[in-house]
C-alpha positions as CSV (number, residue, x, y, z in Angstrom):
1,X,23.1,5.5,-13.9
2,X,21.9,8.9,-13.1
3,X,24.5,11.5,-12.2
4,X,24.3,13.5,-8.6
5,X,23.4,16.1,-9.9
6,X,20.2,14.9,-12.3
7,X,19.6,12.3,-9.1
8,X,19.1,15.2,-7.0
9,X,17.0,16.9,-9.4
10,X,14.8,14.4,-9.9
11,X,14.7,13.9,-5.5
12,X,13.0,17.4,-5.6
13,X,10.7,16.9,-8.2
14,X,9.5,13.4,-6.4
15,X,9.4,15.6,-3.1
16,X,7.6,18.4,-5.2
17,X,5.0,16.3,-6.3
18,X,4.7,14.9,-2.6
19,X,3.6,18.0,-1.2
20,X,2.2,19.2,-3.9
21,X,-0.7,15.4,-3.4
22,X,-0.4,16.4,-0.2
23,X,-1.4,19.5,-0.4
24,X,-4.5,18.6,-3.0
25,X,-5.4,15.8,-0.4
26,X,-5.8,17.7,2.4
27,X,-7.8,20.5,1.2
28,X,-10.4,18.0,-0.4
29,X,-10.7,16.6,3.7
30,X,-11.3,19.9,4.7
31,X,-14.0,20.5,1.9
32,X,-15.5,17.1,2.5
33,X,-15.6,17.9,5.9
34,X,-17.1,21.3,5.6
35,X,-19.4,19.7,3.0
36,X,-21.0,17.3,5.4
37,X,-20.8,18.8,8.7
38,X,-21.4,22.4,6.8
39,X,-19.7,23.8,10.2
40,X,-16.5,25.1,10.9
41,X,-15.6,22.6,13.6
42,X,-17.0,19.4,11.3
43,X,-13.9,20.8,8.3
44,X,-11.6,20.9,11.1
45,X,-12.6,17.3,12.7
46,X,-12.2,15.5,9.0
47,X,-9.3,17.7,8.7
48,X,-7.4,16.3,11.5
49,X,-8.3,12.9,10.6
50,X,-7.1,13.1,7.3
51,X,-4.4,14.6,8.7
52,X,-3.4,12.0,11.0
53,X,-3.9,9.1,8.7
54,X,-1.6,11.3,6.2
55,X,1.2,10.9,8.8
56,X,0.4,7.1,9.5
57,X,0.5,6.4,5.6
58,X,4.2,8.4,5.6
59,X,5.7,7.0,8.7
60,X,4.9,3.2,7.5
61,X,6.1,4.1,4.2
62,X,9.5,4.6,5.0
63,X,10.6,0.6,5.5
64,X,9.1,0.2,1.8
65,X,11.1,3.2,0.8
66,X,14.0,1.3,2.0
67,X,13.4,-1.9,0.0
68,X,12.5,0.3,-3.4
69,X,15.9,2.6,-2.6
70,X,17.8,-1.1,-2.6
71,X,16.4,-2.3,-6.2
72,X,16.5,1.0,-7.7
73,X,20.2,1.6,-7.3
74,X,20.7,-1.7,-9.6
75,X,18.4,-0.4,-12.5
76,X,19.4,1.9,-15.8
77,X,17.4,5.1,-15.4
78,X,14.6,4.4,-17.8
79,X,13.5,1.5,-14.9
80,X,14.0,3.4,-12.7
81,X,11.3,5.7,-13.5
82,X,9.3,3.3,-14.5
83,X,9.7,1.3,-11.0
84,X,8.9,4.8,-9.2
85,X,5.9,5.9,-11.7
86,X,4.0,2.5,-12.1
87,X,4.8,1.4,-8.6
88,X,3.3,4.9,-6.8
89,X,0.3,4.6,-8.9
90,X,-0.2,1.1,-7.8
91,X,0.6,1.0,-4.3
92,X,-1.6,4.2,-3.8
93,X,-4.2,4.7,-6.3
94,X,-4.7,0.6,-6.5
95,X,-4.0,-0.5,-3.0
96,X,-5.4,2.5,-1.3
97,X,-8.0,3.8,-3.4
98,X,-9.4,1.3,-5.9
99,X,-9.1,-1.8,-3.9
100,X,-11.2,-0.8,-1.0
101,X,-14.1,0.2,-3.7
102,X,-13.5,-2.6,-5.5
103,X,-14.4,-4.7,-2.2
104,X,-17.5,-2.4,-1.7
105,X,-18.7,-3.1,-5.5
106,X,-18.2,-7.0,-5.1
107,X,-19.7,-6.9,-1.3
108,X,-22.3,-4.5,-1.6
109,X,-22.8,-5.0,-5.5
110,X,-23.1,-1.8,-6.3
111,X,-21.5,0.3,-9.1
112,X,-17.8,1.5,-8.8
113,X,-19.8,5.5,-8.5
114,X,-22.0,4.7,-6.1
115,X,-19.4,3.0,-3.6
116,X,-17.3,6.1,-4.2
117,X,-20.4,8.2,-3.2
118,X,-21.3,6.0,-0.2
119,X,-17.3,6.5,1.1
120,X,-17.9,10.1,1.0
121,X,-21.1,11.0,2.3
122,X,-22.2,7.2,4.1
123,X,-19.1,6.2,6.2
124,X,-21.0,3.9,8.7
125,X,-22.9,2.0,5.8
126,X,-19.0,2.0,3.9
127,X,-17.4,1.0,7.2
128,X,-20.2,-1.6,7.2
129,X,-19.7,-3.4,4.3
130,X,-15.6,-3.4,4.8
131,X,-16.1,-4.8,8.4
132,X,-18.3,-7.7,6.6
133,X,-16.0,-7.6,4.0
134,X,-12.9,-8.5,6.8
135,X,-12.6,-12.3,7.1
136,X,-11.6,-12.8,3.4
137,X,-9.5,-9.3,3.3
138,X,-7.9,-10.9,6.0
139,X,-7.6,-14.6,4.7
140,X,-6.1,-12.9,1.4
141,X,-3.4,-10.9,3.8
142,X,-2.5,-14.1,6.0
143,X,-2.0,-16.1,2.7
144,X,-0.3,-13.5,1.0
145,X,2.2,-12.9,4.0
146,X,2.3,-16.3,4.7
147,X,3.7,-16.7,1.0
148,X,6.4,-14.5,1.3
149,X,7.4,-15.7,4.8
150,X,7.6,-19.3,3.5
151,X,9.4,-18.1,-0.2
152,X,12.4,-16.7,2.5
153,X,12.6,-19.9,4.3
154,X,12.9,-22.1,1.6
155,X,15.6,-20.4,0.0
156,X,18.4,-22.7,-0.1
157,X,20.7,-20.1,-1.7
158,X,20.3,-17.6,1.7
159,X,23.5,-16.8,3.6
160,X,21.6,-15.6,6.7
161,X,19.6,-17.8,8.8
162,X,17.6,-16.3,11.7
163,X,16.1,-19.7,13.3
164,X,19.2,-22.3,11.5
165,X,17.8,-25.2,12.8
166,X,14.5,-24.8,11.2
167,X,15.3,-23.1,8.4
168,X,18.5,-25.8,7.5
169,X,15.6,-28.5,7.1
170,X,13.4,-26.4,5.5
171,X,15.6,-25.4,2.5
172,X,16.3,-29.1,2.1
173,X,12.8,-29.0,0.3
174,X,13.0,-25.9,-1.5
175,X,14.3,-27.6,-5.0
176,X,10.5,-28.9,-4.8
177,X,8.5,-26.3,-7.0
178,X,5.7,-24.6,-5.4
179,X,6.4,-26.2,-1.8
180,X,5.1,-23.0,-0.5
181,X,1.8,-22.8,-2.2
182,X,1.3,-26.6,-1.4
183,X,2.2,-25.4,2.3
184,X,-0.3,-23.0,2.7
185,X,-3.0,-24.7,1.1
């Protein structure tokens, strides 16, 4: 395990780094607001914005934060950094950034560039295409959720039981393999 002192080293780096993307990311707002509006008040207004959804991507990151913290204490430090490295680029490059092309490319059928382009200087045609886009973003949410719901339910090896009548029958099936999938199909 890390020691205190190498732990906290490697907080300020992470925290460093934070800003740091922060930083970065809110000065290319700005720009791209100043770049479309090419007024003062048009940088400020995509300022703002990017500003709030900044705060809105932080504050909702903190119960995450709480489940990484609680499977990072029980890793050697090499996984550690892997968990932390592989897992930021995924959840915000991939999640944030490359997914929501990636559903413009497929729904638009354009090029990866071009949807890139059309998120930058064509919101309303992007916005569009994502609100089209929304019934099977949102049947690939439910099912996914769904999954994980049902995965805690029919645990049979759970100490904790929130609803026990339900859940007490439920786990009686859980030695069935995949009884969650066949569930939500």
């Amino acid at each position: 395990m890390l020691s205190t002192d190498a732990m906290q080293r490697s907080t300020l780096s992470y925290f460093t780094w934070a800003f740091i993307v922060t930083g970065i990311g809110l000065a290319l707002g700005l720009w791209l607001g100043f770049s479309t509006e090419h007024t003062f008040g048009g940088a400020m207004k995509v300022f703002f914005i990017v500003s709030v959804l900044a705060v809105l991507e932080i504050s909702l990151s903190f119960d995450n934060a709480i489940v990484n913290a609680n499977k990072l204490k029980d890793m050697t430090p090499v996984w550690q950094q892997r968990f932390l490295t592989w897992g930021i680029l995924i959840a915000v490059f991939g999640m944030r950034i490359v997914f929501p092309l990636l559903i413009v490319v497929i729904a638009a059928n354009v090029g990866p560039w071009s949807a890139l382009v059309m998120a930058a200087s064509q919101p309303e045609e992007y916005s569009r295409i994502m609100h089209e886009a929304h019934l099977p973003i949102a049947a690939f949410g439910g099912t996914f959720l769904m999954m994980v719901a049902l995965s805690f339910f029919f645990d049979h090896e759970k100490d904790i039981h929130w609803v026990r009548w339900m859940e007490e029958k439920v786990s009686a099936y859980s030695s069935v393999k995949g009884i969650e999938i066949a569930f939500v199909l």
